[in-house]
C-alpha positions as CSV (number, residue, x, y, z in Angstrom):
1,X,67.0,101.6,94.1
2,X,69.6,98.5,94.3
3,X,71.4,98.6,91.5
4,X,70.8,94.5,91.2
5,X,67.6,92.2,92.8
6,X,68.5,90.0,96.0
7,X,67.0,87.8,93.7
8,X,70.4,87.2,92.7
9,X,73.1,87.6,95.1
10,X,73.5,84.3,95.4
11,X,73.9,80.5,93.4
12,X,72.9,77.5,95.0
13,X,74.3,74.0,93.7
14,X,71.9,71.8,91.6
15,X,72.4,67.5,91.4
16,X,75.5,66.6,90.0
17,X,74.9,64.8,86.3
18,X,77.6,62.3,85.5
19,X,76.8,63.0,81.6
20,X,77.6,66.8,81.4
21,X,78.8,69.5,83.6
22,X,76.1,71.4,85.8
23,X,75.8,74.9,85.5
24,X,74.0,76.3,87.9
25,X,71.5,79.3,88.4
26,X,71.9,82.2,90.6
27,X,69.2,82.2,93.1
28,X,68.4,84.1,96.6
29,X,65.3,85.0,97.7
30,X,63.5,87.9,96.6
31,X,63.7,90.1,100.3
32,X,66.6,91.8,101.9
33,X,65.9,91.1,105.2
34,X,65.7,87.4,104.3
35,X,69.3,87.7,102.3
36,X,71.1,89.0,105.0
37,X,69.1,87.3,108.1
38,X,70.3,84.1,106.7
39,X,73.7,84.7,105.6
40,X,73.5,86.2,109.8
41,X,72.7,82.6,110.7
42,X,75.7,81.4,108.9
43,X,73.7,79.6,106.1
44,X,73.3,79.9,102.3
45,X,70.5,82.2,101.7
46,X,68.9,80.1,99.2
47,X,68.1,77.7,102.1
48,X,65.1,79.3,102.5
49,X,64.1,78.3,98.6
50,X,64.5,74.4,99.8
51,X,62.5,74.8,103.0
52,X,59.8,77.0,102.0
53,X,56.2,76.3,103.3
54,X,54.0,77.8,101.1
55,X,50.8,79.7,103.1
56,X,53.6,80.5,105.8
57,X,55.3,83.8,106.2
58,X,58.9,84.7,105.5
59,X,59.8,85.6,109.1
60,X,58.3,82.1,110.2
61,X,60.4,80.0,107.2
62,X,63.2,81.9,108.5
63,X,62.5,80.8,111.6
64,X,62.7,77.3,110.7
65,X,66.1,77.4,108.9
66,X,67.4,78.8,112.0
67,X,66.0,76.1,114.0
68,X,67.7,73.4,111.3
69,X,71.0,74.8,112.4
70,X,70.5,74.8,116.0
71,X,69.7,78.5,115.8
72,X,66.5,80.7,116.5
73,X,65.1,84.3,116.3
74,X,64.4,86.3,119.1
75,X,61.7,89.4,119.0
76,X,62.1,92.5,120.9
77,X,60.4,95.5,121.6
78,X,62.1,98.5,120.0
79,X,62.9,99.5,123.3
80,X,64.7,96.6,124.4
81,X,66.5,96.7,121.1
82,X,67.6,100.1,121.1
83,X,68.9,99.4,125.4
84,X,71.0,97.1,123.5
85,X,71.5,98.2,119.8
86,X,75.5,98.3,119.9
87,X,75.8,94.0,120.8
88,X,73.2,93.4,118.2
89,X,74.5,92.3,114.9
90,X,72.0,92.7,111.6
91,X,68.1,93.1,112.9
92,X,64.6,92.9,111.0
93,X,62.6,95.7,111.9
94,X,58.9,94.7,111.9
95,X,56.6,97.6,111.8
96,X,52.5,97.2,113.0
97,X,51.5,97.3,108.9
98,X,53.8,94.6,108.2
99,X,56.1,96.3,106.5
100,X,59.7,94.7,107.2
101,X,63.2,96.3,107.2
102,X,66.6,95.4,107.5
103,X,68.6,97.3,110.3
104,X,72.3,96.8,109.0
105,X,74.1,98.4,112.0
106,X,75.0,102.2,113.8
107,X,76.8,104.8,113.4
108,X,77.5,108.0,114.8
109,X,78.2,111.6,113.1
110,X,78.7,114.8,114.6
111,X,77.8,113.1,118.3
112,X,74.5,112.0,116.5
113,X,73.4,108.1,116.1
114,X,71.6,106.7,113.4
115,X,71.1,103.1,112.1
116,X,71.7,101.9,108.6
117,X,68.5,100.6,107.2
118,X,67.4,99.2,104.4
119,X,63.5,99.5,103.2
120,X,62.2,97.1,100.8
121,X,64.5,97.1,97.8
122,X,66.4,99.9,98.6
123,X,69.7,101.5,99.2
124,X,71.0,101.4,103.0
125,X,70.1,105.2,104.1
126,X,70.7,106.6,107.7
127,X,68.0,107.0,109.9
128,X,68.1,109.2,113.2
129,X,67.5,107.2,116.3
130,X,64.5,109.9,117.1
131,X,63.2,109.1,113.9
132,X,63.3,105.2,114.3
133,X,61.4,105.9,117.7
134,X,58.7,107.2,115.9
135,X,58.1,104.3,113.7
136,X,55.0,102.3,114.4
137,X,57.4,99.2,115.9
138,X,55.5,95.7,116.3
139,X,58.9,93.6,117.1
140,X,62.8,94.3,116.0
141,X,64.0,90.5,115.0
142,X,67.4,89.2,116.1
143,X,69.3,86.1,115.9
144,X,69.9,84.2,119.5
145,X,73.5,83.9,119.1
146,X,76.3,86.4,117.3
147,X,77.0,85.1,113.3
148,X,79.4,82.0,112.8
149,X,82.6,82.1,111.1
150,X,81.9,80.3,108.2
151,X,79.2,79.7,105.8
152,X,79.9,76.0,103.9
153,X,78.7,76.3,100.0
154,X,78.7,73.0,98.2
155,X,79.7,73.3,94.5
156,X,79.5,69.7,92.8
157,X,81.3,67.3,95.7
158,X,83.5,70.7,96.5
159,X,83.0,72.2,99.9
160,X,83.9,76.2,99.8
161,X,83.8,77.9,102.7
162,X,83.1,82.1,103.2
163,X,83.9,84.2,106.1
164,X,81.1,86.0,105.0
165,X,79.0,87.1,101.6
166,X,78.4,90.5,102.4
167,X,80.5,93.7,104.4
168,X,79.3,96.9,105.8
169,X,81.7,99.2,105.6
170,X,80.1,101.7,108.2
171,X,80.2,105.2,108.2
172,X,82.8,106.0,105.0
173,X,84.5,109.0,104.5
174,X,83.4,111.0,101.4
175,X,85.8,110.7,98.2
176,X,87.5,107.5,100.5
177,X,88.9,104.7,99.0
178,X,87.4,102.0,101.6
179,X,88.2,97.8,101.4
180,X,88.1,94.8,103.1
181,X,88.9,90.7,102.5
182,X,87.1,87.8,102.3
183,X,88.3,84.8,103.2
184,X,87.5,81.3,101.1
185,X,88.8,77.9,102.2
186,X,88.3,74.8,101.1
187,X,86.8,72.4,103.7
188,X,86.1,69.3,101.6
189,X,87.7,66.7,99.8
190,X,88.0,67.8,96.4
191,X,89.5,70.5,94.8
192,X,88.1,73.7,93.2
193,X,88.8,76.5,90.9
194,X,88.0,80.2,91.7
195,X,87.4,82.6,89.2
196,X,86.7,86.5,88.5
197,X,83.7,87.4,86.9
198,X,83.0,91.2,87.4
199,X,81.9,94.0,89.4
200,X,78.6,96.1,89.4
201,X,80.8,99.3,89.1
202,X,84.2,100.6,87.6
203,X,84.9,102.2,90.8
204,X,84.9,98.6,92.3
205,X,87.8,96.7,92.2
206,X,89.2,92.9,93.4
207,X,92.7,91.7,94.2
208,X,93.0,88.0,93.5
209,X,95.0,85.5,91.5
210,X,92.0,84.6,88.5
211,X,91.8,80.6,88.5
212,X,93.0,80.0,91.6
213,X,92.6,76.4,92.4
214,X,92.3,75.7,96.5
215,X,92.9,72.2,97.0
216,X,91.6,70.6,100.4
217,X,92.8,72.4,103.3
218,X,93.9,75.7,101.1
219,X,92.6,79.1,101.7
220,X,93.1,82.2,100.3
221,X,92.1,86.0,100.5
222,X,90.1,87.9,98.2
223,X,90.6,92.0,98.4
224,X,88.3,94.1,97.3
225,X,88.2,97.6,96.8
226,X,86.1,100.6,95.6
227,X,85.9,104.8,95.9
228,X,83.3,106.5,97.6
229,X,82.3,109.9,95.7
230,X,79.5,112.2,97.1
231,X,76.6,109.4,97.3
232,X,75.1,108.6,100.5
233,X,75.1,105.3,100.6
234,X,77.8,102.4,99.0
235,X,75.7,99.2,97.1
236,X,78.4,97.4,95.5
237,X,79.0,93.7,94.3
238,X,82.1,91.3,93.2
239,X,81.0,88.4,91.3
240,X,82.9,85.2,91.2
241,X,82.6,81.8,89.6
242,X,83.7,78.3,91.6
243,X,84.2,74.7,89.4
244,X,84.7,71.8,90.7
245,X,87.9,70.4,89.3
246,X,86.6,67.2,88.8
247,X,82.8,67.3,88.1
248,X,83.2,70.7,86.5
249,X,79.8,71.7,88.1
250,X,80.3,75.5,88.6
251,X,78.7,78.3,90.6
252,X,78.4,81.6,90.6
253,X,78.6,83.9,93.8
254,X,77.8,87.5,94.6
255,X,79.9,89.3,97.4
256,X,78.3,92.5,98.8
257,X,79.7,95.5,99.4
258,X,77.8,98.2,101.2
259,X,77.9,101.1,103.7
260,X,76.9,104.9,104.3
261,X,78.4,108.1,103.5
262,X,77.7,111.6,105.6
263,X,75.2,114.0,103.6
264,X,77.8,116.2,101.9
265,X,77.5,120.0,99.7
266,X,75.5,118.7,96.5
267,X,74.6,120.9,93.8
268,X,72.3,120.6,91.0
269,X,72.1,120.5,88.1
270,X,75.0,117.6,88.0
271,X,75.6,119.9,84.6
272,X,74.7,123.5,83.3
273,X,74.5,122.9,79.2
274,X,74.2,126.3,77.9
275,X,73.3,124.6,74.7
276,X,73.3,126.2,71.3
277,X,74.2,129.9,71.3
278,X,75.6,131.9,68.6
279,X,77.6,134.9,68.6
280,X,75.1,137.8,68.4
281,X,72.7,136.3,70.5
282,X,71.9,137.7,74.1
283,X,73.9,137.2,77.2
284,X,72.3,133.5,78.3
285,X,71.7,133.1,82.1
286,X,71.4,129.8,84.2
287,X,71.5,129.1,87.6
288,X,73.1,126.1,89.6
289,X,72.2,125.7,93.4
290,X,74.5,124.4,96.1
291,X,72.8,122.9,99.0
292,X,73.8,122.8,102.6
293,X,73.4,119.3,104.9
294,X,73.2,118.6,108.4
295,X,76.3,117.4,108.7
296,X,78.0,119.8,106.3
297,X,77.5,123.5,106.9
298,X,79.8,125.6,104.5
299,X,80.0,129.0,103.1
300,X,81.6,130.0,99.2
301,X,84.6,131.5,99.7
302,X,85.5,131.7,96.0
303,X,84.6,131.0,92.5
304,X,87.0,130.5,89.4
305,X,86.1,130.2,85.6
306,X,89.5,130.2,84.5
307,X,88.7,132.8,81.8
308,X,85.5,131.0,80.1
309,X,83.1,134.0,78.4
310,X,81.4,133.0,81.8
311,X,80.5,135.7,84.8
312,X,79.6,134.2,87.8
313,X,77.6,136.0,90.5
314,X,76.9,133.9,94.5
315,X,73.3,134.9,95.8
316,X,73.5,132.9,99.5
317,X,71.4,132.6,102.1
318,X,70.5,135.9,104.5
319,X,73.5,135.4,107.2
320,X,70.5,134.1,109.8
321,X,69.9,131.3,107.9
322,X,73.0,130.1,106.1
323,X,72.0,126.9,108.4
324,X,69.1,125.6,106.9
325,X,69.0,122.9,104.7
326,X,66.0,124.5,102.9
327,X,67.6,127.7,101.6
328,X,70.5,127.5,99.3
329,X,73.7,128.9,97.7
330,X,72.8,130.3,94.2
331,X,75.3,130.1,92.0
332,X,74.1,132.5,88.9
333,X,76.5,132.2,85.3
334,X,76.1,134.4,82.7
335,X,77.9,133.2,78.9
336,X,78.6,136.0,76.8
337,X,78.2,134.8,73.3
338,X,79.7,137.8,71.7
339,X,83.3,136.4,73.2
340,X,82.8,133.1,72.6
341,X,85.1,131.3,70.1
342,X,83.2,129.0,67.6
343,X,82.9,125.7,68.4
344,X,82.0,122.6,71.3
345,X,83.8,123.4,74.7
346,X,83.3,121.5,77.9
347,X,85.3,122.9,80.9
348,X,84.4,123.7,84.6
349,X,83.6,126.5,86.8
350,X,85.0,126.0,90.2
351,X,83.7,126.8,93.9
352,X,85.8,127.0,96.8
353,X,84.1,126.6,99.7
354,X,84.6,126.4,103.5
355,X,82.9,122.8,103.5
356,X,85.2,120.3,105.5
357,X,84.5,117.6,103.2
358,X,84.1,119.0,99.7
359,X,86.5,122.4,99.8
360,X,86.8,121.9,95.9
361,X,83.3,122.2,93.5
362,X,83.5,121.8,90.1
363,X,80.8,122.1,88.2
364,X,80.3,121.0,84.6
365,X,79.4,123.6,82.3
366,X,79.0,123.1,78.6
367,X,77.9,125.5,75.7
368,X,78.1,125.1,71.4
369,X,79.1,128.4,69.6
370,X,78.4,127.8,65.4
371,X,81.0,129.4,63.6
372,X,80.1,132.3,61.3
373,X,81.1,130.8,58.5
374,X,80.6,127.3,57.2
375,X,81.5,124.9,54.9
376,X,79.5,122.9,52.2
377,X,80.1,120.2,52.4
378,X,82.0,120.1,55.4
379,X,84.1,117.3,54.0
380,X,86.1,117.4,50.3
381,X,85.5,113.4,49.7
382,X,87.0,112.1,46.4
383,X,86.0,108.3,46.5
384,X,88.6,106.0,44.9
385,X,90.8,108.1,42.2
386,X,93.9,106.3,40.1
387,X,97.3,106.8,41.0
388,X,99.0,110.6,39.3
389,X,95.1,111.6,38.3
390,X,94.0,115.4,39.1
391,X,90.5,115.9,40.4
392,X,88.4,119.1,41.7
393,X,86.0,119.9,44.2
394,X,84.2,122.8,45.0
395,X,83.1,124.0,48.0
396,X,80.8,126.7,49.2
397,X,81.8,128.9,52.0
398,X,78.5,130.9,53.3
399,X,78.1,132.4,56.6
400,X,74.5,131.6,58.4
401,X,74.0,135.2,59.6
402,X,74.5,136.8,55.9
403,X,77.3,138.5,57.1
404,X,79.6,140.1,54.5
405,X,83.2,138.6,55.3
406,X,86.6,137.9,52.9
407,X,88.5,134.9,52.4
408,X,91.5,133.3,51.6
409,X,93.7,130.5,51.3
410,X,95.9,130.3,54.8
411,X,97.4,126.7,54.2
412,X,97.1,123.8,51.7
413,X,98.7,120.1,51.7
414,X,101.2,119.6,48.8
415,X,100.8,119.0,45.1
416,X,97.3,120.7,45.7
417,X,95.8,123.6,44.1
418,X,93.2,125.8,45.9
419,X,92.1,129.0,45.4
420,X,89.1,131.0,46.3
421,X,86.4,132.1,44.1
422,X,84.0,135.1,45.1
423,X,80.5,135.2,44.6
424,X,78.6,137.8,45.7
425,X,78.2,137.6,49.7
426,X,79.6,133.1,49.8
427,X,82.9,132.6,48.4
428,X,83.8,129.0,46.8
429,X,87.0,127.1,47.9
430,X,87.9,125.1,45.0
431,X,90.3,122.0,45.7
432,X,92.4,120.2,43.0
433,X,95.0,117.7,44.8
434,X,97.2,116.2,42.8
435,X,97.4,112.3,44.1
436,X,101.0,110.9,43.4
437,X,101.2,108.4,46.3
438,X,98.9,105.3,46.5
439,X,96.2,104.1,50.0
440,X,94.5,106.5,51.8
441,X,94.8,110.3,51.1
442,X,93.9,112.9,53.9
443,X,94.7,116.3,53.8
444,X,93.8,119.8,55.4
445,X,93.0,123.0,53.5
446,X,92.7,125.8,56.0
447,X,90.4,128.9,54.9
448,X,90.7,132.3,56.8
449,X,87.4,133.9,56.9
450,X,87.6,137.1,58.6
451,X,85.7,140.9,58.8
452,X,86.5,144.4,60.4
453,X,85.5,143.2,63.3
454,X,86.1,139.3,63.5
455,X,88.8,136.6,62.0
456,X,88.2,132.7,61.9
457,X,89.7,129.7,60.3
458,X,87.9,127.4,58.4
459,X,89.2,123.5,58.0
460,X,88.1,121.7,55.1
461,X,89.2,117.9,55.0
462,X,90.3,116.1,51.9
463,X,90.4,112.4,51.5
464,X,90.2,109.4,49.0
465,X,91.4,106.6,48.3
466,X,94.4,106.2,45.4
467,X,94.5,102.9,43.5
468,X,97.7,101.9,42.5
C-alpha cells in the first residue's frame, strides 16, 4: 500500500482572517485517479472538494472542473486507447464493475510493453499490455488536450505557481539514484516564503535554499532526489510549506515522486536469524531461497562466508527449468555451534551470481552463541563511595552447562585488588578497587576461564561514583 492517503497530497487555501494568521489543512480528495486527473487538467486537486455534487459520481464532478477551465474528458474504448497509448498522457481506466484505475504511462523492458497502473490505493505496478486486454474495459478516460504548464495555488493574496505536483520517473534502473526539478514561480503580487518540511523516506532527498522568499516575478528550482533499491515500484513525497509574507497565511504542499523498477533476483527471508545456539548444540540448518524474474534470469556462480562457522550448500533448479519463475535457487546454511565464538555476531553470506542487475547478494545472517561461563552479576556496581575508601564485591563465575573449567585473573585496573576464590565447580571473582580520584569510576577486570579443550575471557565492569 501507499505509504500516505491522497487524502493528503495536497493543501488548499482557507479565507484570509485579518485577526490571526491562517493555517491551513492539507486536503485532496480521497481517489488516485481523481489526484492526478486533476493535477492532468492543470488544477489544484482539491477543486473537486469546492465543486462537489453530492448524489453525483467522481468521474462526472471531474468532469465539471474540467469544463470550468475550458477543459473536458474524453472516453475511449480500450482499443482506441491502446491505437494511441504513447500520445496519451495520464488515463482512468474504467472497468464494467466500476472499479476505476489510474494508467500513469508505458514502458518497455526486454522488447515487452506494459503500463504503470495504479489500483485503488496502491503502489504503481506494471501490467503487460496482454494482460490489460483482458480486463473487463467499459471506457479508458482522457483529457481533451495535453496538461498545461502551470498549476496557480493561491496561498493568502500570494499566487504560487507549479510546473507540476507529481513526476513519474518511468522505467528506473535498479539500485539508481534517479531526480528531477520542479519549478515554482511567483505569478502574483505579493511575496512569499518557501520552506522545507520533510520527506516520506531517508532515501529521498531535496536541493533547495530553506526560506526562500520569491518576490513577484521570481522563480526558482527545487531538486529532488532519491535511490532506488530492489522494490518494484518508487512512491515517494517532498513536503513543503508556503507563507505569505504579509498575511502570514501558510500552506502545506506535497510533491510526488513515483515510478517502476524491473522485477529483479529477490530472496527471502530479507534475514536468516539462527537465534540462540550454544556450543554443544547440533549443527542448526536454515534455508534462504533466491527467486528468478521475468526480466532477470541468473544462475549462482559463487558463494562466500568469509570464514563464519557457516557451510553453505546451492540446490538450483534441474538445468530444464532454471527459467521458471516458480522453481527456485536454494541456498542451504549450516552454523556449526561447536566453532562458534561466544557472543552476538551479525555479518553476511554473499552470492555471486550471473544476474545483470544484482551480480552481488548479501544476505543477512545472524546467530547468539552464550558464553560458557558467566558472570553474576554481570556488572560490579558500587553506588556512590567517598573519596580514598576501599570497598569489595563479589562475584560468582558459574558456567550454565556445569562444566568443570579454571580461572584466573588476566587483567585488572589500578589500585584494585582481585583475586579468585574457588568453590567447588563456580569460582568467585572478588573486586576491591581502591577509589583515589573523584566523578565517575569505570573500570574492567578481565577473567580467563578456560578447560582442556576450550579458553574464554570473561569482562566484568566496575563502576561508581566517588564523592569528593
Amino acid at each position: 500500500m501507499l505509504g500516505y492517503s491522497f487524502v493528503s497530497l495536497l493543501g488548499c487555501s482557507r479565507p484570509n482572517s485579518t485577526d490571526a494568521p491562517v493555517r491551513t489543512r492539507v486536503l485532496a480528495p480521497t481517489s488516485a485517479y481523481a489526484y492526478f486527473f486533476l493535477s492532468q487538467l492543470g488544477v489544484s486537486p482539491t477543486s473537486l472538494n469546492d465543486s462537489t455534487t453530492p448524489g453525483v459520481s467522481t468521474i462526472e464532478n471531474i468532469q465539471r472542473v474540467a469544463k470550468s477551465v475550458g477543459q473536458r474528458l474524453l472516453a475511449l474504448s480500450l482499443s482506441e486507447y491502446m491505437d494511441a497509448v504513447q500520445t496519451h498522457g495520464v488515463a482512468v481506466l474504467e472497468e464494467e464493475n466500476g472499479e476505476l484505475h489510474v494508467i500513469l504511462g508505458i514502458v518497455t523492458s526486454d522488447d515487452e510493453q506494459y503500463v504503470q497502473m495504479i489500483r485503488g490505493q496502491s503502489e504503481p505496478t506494471l501490467v503487460a499490455i496482454s494482460e490489460l486486454r483482458g480486463l473487463s474495459v467499459k471506457h479508458v478516460w482522457i483529457t481533451e488536450s495535453p496538461a498545461p504548464a502551470c498549476i496557480p495555488l493561491r496561498v493568502g493574496n500570494a499566487t504560487l505557481e507549479l510546473d507540476r505536483l507529481w513526476h513519474n520517473f518511468g522505467l528506473a534502473e535498479p539500485f539508481s539514484k534517479p531526480s528531477t526539478v520542479f519549478h515554482l514561480g511567483n505569478t502574483g503580487n505579493a511575496p512569499f516564503a518557501v520552506h522545507f518540511l520533510s520527506t516520506s523516506c531517508g532515501c529521498t532527498t531535496v536541493s533547495f535554499a530553506d526560506g526562500t522568499v520569491l518576490h513577484p516575478g521570481d522563480t526558482m528550482d527545487l531538486s529532488a532526489f532519491t535511490a532506488t533499491a530492489d522494490r518494484t515500484s518508487i512512491t515517494q513525497t517532498v513536503s513543503i510549506k508556503v507563507i505569505d509574507q504579509a498575511t502570514k497565511s501558510e500552506q502545506d504542499i506535497v510533491l510526488t515522486l513515483l515510478g517502476n523498477q524491473v522485477p529483479i533476483l529477490s530472496f527471502s527471508p530479507g534475514v536468516m536469524d539462527f537465534g540462540f545456539t550454544r556450543q554443544n548444540d547440533k549443527p542448526v540448518v536454515r534455508t534462504v531461497r533466491l527467486f528468478q524474474t521475468v526480466h532477470d534470469h541468473f544462475h549462482v556462480v559463487e558463494v562466500q562466508s568469509h570464514g563464519h562457522p557457516i557451510q553453505a550448500e546451492i540446490k538450483g533448479p534441474p538445468d530444464e527449468s532454471k527459467n521458471r519463475m516458480d522453481d527456485p535457487y536454494h541456498l542451504v546454511l549450516t552454523l556449526d555451534p561447536a566453532t562458534a565464538t561466544p557472543g552476538v555476531h551479525k555479518s553476511t553470506i554473499d552470492v555471486l551470481t550471473s544476474s545483470r542487475y544484482r551480480p552481488l547478494v548479501q544476505i543477512p545472517v545472524e546467530w547468539r552463541v552464550p558464553y560458557r561461563v558467566e558472570s553474576i552479576p554481570r556488572k560490579a556496581a558500587f553506588g556512590i563511595v567517598g573519596l580514598g575508601s576501599i570497598k569489595e564485591q563479589r562475584i560468582n563465575l558459574i558456567s550454565p552447562n556445569g562444566e568443570a573449567f579454571t580461572a584466573e585473573v588476566l587483567t585488572s585496573p589500578p589500585k584494585c585488588d582481585a583475586r579468585i576464590e574457588r568453590r567447588g565447580s563456580s569460582a568467585v571473582l572478588i573486586v576491591r578497587p581502591h577509589f583515589q580520584e573523584g566523578g565517575i569510576y569505570k573500570q574492567t577486570v578481565v577473567v580467563r576461564a578456560s578447560s582442556q579443550t576450550w579458553v574464554e575471557d570473561v569482562e566484568i565492569e566496575c563502576v561508581a561514583l566517588v564523592k569528593l
